[in-house]
Backbone as CSV, one residue per row, in Angstrom:
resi,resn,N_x,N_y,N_z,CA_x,CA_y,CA_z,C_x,C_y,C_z
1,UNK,77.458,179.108,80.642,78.241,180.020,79.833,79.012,181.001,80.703
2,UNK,78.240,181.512,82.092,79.312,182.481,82.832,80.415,181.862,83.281
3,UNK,80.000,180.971,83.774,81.587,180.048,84.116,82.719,179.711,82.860
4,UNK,82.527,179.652,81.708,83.568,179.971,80.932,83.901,181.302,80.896
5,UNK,83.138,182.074,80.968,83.727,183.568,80.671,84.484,183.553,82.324
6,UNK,84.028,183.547,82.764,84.784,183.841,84.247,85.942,182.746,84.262
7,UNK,85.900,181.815,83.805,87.383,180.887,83.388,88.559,181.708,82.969
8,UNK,88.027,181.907,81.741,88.782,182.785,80.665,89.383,184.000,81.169
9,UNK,89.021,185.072,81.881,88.494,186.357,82.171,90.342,186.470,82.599
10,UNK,90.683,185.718,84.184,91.881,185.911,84.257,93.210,185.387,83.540
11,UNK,92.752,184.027,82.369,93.593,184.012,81.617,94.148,185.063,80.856
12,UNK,93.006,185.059,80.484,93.323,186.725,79.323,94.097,188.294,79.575
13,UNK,93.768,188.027,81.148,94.480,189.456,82.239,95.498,189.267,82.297
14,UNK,96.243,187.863,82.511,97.709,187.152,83.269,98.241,187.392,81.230
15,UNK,97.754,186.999,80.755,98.626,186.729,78.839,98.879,188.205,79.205
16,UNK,97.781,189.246,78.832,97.914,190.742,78.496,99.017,191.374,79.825
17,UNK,98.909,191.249,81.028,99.869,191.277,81.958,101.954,191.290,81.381
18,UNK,101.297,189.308,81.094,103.017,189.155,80.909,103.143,189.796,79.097
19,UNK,102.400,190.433,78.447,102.681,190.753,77.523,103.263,192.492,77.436
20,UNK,102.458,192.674,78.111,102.799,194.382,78.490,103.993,194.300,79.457
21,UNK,104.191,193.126,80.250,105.563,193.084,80.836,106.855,193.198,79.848
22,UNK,106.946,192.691,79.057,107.941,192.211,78.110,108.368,193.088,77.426
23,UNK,106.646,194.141,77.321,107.249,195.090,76.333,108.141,196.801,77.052
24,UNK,108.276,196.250,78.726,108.180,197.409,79.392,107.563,197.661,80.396
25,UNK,106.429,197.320,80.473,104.959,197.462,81.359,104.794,199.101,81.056
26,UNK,103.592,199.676,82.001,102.926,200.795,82.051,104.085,202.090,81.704
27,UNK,105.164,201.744,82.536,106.368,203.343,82.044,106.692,203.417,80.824
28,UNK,107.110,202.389,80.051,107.658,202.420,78.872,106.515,202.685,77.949
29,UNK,105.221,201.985,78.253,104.441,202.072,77.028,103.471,203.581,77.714
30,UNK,104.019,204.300,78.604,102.886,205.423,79.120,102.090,205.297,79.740
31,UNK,101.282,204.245,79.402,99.676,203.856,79.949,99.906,202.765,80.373
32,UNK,98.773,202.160,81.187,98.125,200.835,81.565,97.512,200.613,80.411
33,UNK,97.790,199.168,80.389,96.475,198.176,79.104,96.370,197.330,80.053
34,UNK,94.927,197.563,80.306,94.329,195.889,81.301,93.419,195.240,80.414
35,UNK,93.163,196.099,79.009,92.040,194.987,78.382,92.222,195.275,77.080
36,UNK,91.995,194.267,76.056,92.379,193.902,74.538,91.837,195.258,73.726
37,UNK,90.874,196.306,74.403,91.084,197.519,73.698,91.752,198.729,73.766
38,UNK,91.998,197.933,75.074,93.165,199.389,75.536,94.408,199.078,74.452
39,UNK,94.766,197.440,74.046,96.029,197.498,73.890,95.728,197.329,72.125
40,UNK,94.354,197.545,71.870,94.031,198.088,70.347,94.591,199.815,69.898
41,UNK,93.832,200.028,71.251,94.476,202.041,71.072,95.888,202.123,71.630
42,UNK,96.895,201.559,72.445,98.074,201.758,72.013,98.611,201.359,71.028
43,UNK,98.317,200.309,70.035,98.924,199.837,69.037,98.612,200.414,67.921
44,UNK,97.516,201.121,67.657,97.123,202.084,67.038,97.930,203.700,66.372
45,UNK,98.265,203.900,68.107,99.132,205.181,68.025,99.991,204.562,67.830
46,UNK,100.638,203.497,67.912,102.317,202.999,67.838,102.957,202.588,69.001
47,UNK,103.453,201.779,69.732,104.392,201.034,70.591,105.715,202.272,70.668
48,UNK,105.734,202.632,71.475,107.460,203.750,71.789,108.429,202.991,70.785
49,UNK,109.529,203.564,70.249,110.566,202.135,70.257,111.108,201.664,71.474
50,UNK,110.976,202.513,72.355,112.025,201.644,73.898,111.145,200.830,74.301
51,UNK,110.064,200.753,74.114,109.542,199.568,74.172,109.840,197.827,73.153
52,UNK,109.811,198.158,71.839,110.497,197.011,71.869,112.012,197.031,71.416
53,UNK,112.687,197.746,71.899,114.092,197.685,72.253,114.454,197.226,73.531
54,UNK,113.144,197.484,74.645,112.848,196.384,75.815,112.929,195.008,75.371
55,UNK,112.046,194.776,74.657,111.829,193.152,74.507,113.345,193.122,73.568
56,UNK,113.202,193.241,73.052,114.863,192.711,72.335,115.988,192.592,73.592
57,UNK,116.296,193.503,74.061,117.431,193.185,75.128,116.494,192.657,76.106
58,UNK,115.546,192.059,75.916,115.007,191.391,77.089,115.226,189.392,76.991
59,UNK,115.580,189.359,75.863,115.688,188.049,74.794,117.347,187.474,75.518
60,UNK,116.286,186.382,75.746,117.923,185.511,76.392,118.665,184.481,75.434
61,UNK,117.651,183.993,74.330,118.535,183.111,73.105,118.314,184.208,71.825
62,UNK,117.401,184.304,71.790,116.674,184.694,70.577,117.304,185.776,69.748
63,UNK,118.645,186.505,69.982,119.002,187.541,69.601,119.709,187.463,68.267
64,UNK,119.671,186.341,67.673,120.223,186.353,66.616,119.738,187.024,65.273
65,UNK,120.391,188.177,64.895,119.640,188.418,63.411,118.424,187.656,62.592
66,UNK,118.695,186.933,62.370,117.861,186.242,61.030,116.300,185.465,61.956
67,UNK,116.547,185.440,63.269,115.717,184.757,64.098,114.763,185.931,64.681
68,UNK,115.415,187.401,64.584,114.943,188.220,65.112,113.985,188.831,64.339
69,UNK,114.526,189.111,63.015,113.716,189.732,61.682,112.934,189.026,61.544
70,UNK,112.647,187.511,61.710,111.294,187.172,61.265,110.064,187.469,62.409
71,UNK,110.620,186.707,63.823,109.826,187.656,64.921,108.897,189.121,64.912
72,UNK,109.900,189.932,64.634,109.558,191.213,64.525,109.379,191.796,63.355
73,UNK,109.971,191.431,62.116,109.388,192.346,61.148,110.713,193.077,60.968
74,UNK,111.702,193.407,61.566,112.400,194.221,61.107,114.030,193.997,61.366
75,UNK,114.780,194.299,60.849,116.185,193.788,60.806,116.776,194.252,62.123
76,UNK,118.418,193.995,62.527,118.806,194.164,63.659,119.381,195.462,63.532
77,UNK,119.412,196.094,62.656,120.375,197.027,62.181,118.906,198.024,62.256
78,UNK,117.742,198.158,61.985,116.444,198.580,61.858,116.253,199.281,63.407
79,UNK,116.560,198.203,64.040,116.283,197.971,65.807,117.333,198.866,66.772
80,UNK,118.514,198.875,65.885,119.558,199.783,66.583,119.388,201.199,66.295
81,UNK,119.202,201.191,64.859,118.689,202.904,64.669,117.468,203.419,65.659
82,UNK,116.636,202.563,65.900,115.248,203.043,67.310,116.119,203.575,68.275
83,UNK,117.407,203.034,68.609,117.735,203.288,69.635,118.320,204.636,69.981
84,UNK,118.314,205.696,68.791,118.896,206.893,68.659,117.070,207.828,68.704
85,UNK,116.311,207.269,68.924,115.197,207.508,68.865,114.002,206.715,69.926
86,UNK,114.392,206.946,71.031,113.464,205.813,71.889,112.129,206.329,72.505
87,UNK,111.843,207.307,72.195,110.345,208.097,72.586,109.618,208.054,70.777
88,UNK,110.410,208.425,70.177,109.441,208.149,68.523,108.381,206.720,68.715
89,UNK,107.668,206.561,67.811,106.576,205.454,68.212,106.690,204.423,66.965
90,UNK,106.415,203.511,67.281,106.605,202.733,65.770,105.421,202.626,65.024
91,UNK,105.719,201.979,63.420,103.827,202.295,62.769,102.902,201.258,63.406
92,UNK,102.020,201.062,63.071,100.897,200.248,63.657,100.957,199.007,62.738
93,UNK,102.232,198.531,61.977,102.572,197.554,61.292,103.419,196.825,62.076
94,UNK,104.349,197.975,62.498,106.045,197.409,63.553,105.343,197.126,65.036
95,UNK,104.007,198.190,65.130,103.608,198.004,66.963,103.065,196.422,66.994
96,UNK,102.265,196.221,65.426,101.362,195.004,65.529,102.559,193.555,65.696
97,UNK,103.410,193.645,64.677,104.506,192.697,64.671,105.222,192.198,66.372
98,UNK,105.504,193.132,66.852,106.067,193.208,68.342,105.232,192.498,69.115
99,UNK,104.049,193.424,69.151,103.032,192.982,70.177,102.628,191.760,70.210
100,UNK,102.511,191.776,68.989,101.979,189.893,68.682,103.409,188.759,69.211
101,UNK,104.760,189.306,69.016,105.818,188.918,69.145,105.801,188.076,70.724
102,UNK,106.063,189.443,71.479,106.088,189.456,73.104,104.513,188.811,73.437
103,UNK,103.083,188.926,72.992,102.083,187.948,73.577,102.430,186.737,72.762
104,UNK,103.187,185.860,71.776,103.452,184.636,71.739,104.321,183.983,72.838
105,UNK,105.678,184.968,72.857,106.895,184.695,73.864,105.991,184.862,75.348
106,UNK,105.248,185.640,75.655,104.524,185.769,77.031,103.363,184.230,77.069
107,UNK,102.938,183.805,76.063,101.661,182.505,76.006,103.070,181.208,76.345
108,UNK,104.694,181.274,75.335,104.988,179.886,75.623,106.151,179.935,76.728
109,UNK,106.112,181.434,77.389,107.175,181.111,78.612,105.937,180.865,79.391
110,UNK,104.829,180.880,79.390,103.934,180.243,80.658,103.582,178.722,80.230
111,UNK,103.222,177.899,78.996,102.995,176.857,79.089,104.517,176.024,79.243
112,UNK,105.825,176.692,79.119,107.065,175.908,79.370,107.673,175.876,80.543
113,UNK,107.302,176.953,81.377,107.684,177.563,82.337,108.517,178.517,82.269
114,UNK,109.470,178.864,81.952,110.441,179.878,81.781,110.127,180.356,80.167
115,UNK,110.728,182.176,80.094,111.450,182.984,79.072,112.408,181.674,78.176
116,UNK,113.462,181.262,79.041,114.539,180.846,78.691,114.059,179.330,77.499
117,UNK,113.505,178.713,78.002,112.522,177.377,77.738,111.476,177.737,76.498
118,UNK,110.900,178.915,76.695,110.385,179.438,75.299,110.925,180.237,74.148
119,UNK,111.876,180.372,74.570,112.711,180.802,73.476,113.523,179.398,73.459
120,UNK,114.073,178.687,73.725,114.309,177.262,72.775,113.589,176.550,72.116
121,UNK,112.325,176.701,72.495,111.299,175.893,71.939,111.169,176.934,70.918
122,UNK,111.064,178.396,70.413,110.648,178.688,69.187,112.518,178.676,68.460
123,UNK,113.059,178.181,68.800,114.408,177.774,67.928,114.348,176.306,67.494
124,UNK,113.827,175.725,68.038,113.613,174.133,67.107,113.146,173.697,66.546
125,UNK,113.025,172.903,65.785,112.175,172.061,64.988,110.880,171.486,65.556
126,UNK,109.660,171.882,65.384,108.681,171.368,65.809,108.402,170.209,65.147
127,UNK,107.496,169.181,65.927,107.220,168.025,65.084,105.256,168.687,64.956
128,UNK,105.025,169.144,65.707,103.489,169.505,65.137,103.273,170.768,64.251
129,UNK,104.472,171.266,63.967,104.254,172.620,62.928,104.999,171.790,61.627
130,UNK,104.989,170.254,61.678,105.619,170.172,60.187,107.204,170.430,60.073
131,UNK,107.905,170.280,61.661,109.095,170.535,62.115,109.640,171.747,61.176
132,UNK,109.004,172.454,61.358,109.569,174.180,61.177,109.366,174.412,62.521
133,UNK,110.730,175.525,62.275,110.833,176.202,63.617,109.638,177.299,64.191
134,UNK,109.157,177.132,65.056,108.253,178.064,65.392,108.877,179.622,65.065
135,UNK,109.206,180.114,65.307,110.634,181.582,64.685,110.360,181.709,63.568
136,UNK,110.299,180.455,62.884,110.247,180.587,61.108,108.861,180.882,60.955
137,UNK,107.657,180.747,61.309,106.308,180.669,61.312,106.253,182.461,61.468
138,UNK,107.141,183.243,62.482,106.080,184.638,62.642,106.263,185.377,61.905
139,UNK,106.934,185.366,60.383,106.446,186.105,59.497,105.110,186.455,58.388
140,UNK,104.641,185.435,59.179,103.077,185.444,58.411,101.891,185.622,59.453
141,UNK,100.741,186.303,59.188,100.038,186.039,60.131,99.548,184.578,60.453
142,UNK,99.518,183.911,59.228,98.931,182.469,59.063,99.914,181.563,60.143
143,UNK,100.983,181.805,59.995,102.311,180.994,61.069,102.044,181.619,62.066
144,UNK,101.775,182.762,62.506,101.836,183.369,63.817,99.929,182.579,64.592
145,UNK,99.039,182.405,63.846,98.264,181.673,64.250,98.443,180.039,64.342
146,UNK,99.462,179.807,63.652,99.157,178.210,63.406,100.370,177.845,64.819
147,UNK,101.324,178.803,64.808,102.021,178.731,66.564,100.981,178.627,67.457
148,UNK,100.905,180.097,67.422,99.508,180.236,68.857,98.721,178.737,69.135
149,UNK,98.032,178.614,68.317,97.315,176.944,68.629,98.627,175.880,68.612
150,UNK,99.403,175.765,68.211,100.006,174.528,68.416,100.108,174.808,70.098
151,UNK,100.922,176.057,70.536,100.813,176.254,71.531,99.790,176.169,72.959
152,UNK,98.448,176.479,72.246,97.579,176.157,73.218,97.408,174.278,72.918
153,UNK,97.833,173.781,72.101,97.500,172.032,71.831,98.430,171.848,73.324
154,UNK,99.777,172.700,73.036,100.515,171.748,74.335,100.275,172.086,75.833
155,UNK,99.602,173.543,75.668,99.270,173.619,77.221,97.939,172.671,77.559
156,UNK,96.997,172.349,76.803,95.972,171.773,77.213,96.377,169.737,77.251
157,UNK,97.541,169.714,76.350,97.838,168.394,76.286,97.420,167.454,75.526
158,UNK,96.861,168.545,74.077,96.808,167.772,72.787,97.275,168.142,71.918
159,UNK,98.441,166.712,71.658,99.002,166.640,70.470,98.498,166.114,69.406
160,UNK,99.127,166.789,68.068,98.505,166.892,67.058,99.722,165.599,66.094
């Protein structure tokens, strides 16, 4: 059993890593999060908005309105008003939406290799999500889990 936990241990550091990258890292969000409760109590108090006004201009396909609102939860026009406001914090509805956002985009730019490569892949038609677009899936928590695992099916190399 320690050898799975010690398996796991730096997966989980490298996800939370490139996830807090995306959103900014340590300046933007204030603090360090090195572990899933640290990044319970920032999400708690709320995500800055320049934090995910980071990840949005951090998006190399993905910027399209209708692709964006389901991602995040909130319209593009929503996202520009943050920007007259970039120290305000978002609720723990908008922090949860994001966060979960940037650790999906952070889980499939590592099993694709690139940002660029995971954001095409959540613009297409999947054939193991029932060819819905992965994009179309993160307005639910149920889609935002049923990604996540399709996702871990393809890093481990089972298809469904």
């Amino acid at each position: 059993m320690s050898q799975t936990v010690a398996a796991e241990g730096p997966t989980q550091s490298g996800q939370l890593e490139r996830t807090v990258g995306l959103l900014g890292g340590p300046k933007l969000l204030r603090r360090k999060v090195r572990t899933p409760i640290e990044a319970h109590e920032l999400l708690s108090v709320g995500l800055p908005n320049k934090a995910l006004l980071h990840l949005v201009d951090s998006l190399v396909l993905l910027s399209a309105a209708h692709s964006l609102e389901k991602a995040i939860g909130m319209s593009i026009r929503t996202v520009q008003r943050k920007k007259e406001k970039p120290d305000q914090a978002l609720d723990q509805e908008q922090s949860g939406r994001a966060w979960r956002f940037a650790e999906l985009l952070a889980n499939a730019s590592e099993v694709f290799g690139s940002q660029e490569a995971a954001e095409k892949w959540f613009d297409q038609p999947a054939i193991g999500l029932d060819r819905n677009r992965p994009i179309d899936l993160l307005s639910t928590p149920a889609g935002q889990e049923m990604v996540e695992n399709y996702l871990e099916q393809l890093e481990y190399g089972v298809y469904v």
